[in-house]
N, C-alpha and C positions, 0 to 999 in steps of 0.2 A: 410528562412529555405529551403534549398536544397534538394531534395528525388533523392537517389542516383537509376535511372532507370538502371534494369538489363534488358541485352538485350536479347530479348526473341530468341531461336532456331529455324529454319526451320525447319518442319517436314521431314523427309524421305522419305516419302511413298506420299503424297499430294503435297509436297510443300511451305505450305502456311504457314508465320510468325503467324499471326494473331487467335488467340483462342488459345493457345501454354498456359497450367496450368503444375506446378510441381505438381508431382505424385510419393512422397515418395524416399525412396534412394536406391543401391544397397545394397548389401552383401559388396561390397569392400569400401563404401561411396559415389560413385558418385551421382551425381543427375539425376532424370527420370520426363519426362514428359510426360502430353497427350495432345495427339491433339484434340479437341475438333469435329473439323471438318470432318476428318477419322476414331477416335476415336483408334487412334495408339498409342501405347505406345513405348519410345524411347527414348535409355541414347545413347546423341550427344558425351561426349567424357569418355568413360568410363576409368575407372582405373583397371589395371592390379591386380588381388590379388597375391602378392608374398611374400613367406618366405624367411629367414637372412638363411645363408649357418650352424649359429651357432641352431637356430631353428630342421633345418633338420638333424643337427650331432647330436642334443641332442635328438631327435626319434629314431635315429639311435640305440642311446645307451642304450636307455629305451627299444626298442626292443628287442637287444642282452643281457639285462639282463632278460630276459624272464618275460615281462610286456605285457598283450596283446594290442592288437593295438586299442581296445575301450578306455584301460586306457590311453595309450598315447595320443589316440583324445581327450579325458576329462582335462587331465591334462593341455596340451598346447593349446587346445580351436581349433583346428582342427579337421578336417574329417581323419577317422581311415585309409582310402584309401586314403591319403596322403602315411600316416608310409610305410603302407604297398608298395605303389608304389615307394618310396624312396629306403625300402629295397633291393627289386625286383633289381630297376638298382645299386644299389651299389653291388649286388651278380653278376651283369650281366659284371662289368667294372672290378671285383675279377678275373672271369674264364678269359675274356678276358687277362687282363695282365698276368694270368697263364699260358695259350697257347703262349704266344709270346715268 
């Protein structure tokens, strides 16, 4: 029977492979560990958290149908300063094309 060894990470800060324990996940899934020996905590390759362009058009439109932006957070499982910061640059890319 085979025990499939996962290779353990370097820490960042020390250096050193050895006493390297997982230590739960991110917000976006990746995995964290601590160093045992600095006592650092550290995600080796982290994952990007990013929304579908369909995601962002559908805040969009829950916004403009005057839904406030807690409900939009609740509803699609977001931070309401997403909406809101999506909104922000889509009024911002509106004036611009207007000016040109």
């Amino acid at each position: 029977m085979e025990e499939k060894a996962e290779k353990r990470p370097i820490c960042p800060k020390c250096g050193k492979e050895e006493r390297q324990m997982k230590s739960g996940f991110t917000k976006a899934g990746s995995q964290k560990w601590l160093c045992y020996v600095c006592k650092c905590r550290y995600t080796p390759n982290p994952k990007k958290w990013k929304y579908s362009e369909e995601e962002k058009e559908l805040a969009l439109k829950m916004l403009t149908m005057s839904m406030s932006g807690r409900g939009v957070g609740k509803v699609l499982k977001m931070s309401k300063a997403n909406a809101y910061r999506w909104a922000r640059e889509a009024a911002l890319k509106k004036t611009e094309n207007l000016e040109k």
